[in-house]
VOSE-919244 format. One record per residue (C-alpha): z, x, y; chain; residue in three letters; residue number from 0. Coordinates in Angstrom, 2 decimals, padded with zeros to 5 digits. Each point is the difference from the previous one (the first is absolute). Layout:
N
<node><up>Z</up><east>X</east><north>Y</north><chain>A</chain><res>ALA</res><n>NUM</n></node>
...
END
This chain:
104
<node><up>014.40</up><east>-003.12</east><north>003.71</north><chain>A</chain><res>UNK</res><n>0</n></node>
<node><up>-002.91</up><east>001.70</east><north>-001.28</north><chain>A</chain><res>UNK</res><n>1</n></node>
<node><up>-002.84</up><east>001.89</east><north>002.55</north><chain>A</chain><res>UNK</res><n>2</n></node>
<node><up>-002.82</up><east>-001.98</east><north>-001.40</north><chain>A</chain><res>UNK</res><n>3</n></node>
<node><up>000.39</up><east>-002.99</east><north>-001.72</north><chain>A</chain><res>UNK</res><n>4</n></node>
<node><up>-002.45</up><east>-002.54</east><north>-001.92</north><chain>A</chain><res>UNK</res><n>5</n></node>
<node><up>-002.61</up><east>-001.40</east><north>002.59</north><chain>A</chain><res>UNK</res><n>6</n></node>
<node><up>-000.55</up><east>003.22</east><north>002.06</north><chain>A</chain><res>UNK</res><n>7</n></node>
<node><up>-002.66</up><east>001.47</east><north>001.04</north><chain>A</chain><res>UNK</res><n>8</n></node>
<node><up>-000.37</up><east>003.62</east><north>-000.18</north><chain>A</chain><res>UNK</res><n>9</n></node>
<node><up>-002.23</up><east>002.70</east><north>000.12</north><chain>A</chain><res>UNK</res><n>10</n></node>
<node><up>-000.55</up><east>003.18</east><north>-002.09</north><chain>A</chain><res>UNK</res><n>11</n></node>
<node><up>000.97</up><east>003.59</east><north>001.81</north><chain>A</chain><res>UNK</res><n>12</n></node>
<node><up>-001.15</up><east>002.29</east><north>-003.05</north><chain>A</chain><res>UNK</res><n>13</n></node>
<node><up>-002.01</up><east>000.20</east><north>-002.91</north><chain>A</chain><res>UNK</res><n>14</n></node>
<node><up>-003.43</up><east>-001.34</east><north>-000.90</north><chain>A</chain><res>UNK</res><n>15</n></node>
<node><up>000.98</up><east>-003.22</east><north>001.48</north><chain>A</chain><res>UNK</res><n>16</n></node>
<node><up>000.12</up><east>001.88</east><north>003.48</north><chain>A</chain><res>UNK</res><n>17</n></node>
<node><up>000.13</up><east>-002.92</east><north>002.93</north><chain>A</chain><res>UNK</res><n>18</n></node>
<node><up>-000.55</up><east>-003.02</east><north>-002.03</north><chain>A</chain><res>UNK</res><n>19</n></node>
<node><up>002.37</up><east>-002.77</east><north>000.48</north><chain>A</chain><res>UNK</res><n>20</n></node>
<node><up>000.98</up><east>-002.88</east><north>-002.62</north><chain>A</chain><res>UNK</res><n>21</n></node>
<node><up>002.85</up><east>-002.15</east><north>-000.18</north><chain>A</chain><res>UNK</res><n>22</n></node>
<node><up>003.08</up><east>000.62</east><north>-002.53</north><chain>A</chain><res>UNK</res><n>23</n></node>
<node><up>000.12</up><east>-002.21</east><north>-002.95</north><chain>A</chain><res>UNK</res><n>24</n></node>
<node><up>003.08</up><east>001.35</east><north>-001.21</north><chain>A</chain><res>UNK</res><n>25</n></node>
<node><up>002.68</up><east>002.64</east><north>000.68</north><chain>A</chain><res>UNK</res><n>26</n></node>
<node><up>001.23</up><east>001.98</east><north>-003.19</north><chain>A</chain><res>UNK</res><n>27</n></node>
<node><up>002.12</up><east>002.63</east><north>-000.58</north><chain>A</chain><res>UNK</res><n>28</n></node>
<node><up>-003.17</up><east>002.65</east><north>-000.34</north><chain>A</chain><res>UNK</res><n>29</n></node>
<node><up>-001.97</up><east>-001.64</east><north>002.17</north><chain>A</chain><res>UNK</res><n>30</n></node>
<node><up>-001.65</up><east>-002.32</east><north>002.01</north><chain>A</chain><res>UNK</res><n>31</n></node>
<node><up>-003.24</up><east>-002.86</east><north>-001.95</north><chain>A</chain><res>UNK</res><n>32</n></node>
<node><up>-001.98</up><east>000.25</east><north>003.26</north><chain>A</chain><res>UNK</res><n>33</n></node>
<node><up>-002.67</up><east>-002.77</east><north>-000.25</north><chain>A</chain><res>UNK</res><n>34</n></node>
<node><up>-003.51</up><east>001.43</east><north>-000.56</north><chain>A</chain><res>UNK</res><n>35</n></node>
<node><up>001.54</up><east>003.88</east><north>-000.28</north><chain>A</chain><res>UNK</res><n>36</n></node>
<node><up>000.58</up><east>001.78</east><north>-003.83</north><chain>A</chain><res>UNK</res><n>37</n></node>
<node><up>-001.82</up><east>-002.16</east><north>-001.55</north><chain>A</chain><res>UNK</res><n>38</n></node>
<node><up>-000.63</up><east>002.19</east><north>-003.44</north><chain>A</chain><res>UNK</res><n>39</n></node>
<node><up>-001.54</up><east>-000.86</east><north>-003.56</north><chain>A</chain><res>UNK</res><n>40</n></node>
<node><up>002.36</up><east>001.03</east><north>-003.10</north><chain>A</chain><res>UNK</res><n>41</n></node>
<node><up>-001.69</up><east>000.05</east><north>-003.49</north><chain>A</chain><res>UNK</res><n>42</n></node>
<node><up>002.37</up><east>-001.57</east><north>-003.03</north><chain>A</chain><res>UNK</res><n>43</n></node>
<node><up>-000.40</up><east>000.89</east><north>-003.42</north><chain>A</chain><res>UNK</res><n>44</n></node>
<node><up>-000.40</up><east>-002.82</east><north>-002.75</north><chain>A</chain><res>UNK</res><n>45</n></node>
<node><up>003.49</up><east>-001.02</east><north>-001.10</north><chain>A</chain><res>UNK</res><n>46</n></node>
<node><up>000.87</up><east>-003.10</east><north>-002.22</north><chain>A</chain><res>UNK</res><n>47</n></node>
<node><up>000.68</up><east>-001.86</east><north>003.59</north><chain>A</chain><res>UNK</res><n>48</n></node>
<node><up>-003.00</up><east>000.52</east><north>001.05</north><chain>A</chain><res>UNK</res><n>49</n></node>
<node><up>-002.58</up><east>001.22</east><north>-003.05</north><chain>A</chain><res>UNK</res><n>50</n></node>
<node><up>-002.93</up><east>000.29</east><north>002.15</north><chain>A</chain><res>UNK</res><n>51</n></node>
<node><up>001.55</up><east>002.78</east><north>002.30</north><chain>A</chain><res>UNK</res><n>52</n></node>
<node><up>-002.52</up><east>000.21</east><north>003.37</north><chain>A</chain><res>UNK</res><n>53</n></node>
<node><up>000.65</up><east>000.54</east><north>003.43</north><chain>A</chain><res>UNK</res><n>54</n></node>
<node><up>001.96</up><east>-001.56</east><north>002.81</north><chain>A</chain><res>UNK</res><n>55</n></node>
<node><up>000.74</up><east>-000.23</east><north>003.50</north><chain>A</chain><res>UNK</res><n>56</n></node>
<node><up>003.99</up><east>001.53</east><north>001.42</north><chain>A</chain><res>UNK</res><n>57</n></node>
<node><up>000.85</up><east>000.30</east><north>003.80</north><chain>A</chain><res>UNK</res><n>58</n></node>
<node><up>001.75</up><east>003.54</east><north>000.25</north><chain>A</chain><res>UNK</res><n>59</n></node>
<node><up>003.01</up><east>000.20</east><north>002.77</north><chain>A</chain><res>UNK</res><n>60</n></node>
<node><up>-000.87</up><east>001.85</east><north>002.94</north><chain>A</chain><res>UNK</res><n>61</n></node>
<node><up>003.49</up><east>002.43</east><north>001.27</north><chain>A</chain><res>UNK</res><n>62</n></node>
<node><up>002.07</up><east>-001.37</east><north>003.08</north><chain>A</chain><res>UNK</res><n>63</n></node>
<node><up>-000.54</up><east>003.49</east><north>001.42</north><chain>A</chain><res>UNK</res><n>64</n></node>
<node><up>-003.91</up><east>-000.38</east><north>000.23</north><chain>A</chain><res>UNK</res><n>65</n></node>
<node><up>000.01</up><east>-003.40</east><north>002.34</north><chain>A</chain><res>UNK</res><n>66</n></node>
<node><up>000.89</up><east>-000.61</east><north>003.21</north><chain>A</chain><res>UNK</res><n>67</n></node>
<node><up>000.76</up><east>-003.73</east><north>001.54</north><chain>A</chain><res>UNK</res><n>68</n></node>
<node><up>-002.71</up><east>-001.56</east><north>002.22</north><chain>A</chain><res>UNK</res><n>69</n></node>
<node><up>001.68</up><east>-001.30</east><north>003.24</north><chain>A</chain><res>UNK</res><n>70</n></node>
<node><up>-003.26</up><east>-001.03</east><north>001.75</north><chain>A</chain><res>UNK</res><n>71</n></node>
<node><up>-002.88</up><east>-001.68</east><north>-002.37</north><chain>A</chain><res>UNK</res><n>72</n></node>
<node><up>-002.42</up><east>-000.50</east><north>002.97</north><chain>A</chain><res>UNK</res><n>73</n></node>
<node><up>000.15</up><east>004.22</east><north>000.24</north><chain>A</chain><res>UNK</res><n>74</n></node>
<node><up>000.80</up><east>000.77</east><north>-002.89</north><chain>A</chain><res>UNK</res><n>75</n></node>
<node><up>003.10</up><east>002.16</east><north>000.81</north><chain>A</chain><res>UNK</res><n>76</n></node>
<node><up>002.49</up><east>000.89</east><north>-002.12</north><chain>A</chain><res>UNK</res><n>77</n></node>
<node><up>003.88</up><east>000.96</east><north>000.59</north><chain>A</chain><res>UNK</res><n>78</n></node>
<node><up>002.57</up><east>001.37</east><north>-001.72</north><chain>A</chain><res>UNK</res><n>79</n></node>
<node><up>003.45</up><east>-002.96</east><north>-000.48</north><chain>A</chain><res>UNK</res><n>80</n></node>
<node><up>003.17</up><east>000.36</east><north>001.13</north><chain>A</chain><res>UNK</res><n>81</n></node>
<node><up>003.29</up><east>-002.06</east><north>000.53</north><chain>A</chain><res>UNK</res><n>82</n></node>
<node><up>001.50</up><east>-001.70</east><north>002.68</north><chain>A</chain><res>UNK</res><n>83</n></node>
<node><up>003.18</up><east>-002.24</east><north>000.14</north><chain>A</chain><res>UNK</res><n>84</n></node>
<node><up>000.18</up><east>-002.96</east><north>002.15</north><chain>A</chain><res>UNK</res><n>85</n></node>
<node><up>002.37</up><east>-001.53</east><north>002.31</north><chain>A</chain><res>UNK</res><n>86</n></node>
<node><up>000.95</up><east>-002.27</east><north>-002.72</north><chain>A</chain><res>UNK</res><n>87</n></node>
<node><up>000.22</up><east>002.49</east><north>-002.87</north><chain>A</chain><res>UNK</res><n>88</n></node>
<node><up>-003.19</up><east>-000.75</east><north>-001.57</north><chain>A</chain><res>UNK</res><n>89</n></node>
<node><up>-001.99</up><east>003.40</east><north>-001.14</north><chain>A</chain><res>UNK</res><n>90</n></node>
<node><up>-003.71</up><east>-000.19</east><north>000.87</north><chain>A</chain><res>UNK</res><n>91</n></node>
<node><up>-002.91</up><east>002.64</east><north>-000.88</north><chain>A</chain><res>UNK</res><n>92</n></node>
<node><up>-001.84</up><east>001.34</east><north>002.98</north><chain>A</chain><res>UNK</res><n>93</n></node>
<node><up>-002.94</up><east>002.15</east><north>001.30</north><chain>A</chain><res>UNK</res><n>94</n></node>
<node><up>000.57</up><east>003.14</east><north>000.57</north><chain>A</chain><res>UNK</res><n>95</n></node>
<node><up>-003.23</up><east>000.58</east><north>001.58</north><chain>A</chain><res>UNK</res><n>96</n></node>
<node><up>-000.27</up><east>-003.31</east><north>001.92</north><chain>A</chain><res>UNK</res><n>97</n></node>
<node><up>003.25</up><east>000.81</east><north>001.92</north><chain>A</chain><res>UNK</res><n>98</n></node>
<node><up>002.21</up><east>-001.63</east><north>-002.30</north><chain>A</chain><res>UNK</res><n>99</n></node>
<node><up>-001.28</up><east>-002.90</east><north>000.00</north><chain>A</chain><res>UNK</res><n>100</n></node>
<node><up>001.34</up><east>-002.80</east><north>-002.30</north><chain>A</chain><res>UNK</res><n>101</n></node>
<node><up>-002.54</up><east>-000.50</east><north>-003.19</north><chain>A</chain><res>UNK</res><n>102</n></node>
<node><up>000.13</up><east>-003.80</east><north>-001.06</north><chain>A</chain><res>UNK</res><n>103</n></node>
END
């Protein structure tokens, strides 16, 4: 089970991005596609694919290191994730900040 998955929202702890918060698109291995965050512009050279060359749009992966989880959207607060194991042997994420409190 992975910290953060697809769907979360999260918020940005360091770099340029400081304090914004965005929800994950999708989790790679270098990164995390964090809606509205790394958006960059990469120039291509003409090639036979493609004679014209130009420019176009990428979205660049932002590290796991650099976001935290948000536990609390009305706040804004963030939280780092940890594990617990139920009764029943299921293993859940929780808050480590909100108490450990269950994240759905």
């Amino acid at each position: 089970m992975a910290r953060i998955i697809k769907g979360d929202i999260v918020k940005l702890i360091s770099g340029p991005n400081k304090g914004t918060t965005g929800k994950v698109l999708a989790v790679k291995a270098e990164g995390l596609l964090i809606e509205g965050i790394g958006q960059k512009h990469r120039h291509t050279k003409p090639s036979t694919l493609n004679p014209r060359g130009g420019s176009k749009d990428i979205h660049v992966p932002v590290p796991h290191h650099k976001v935290a989880l948000v536990v609390d959207e009305k706040t804004g607060k963030a939280s780092r994730v940890g594990y617990k194991v139920n009764a029943d042997g299921t293993k859940v994420r929780t808050a480590r900040q909100a108490n450990n409190k269950e994240i759905k």
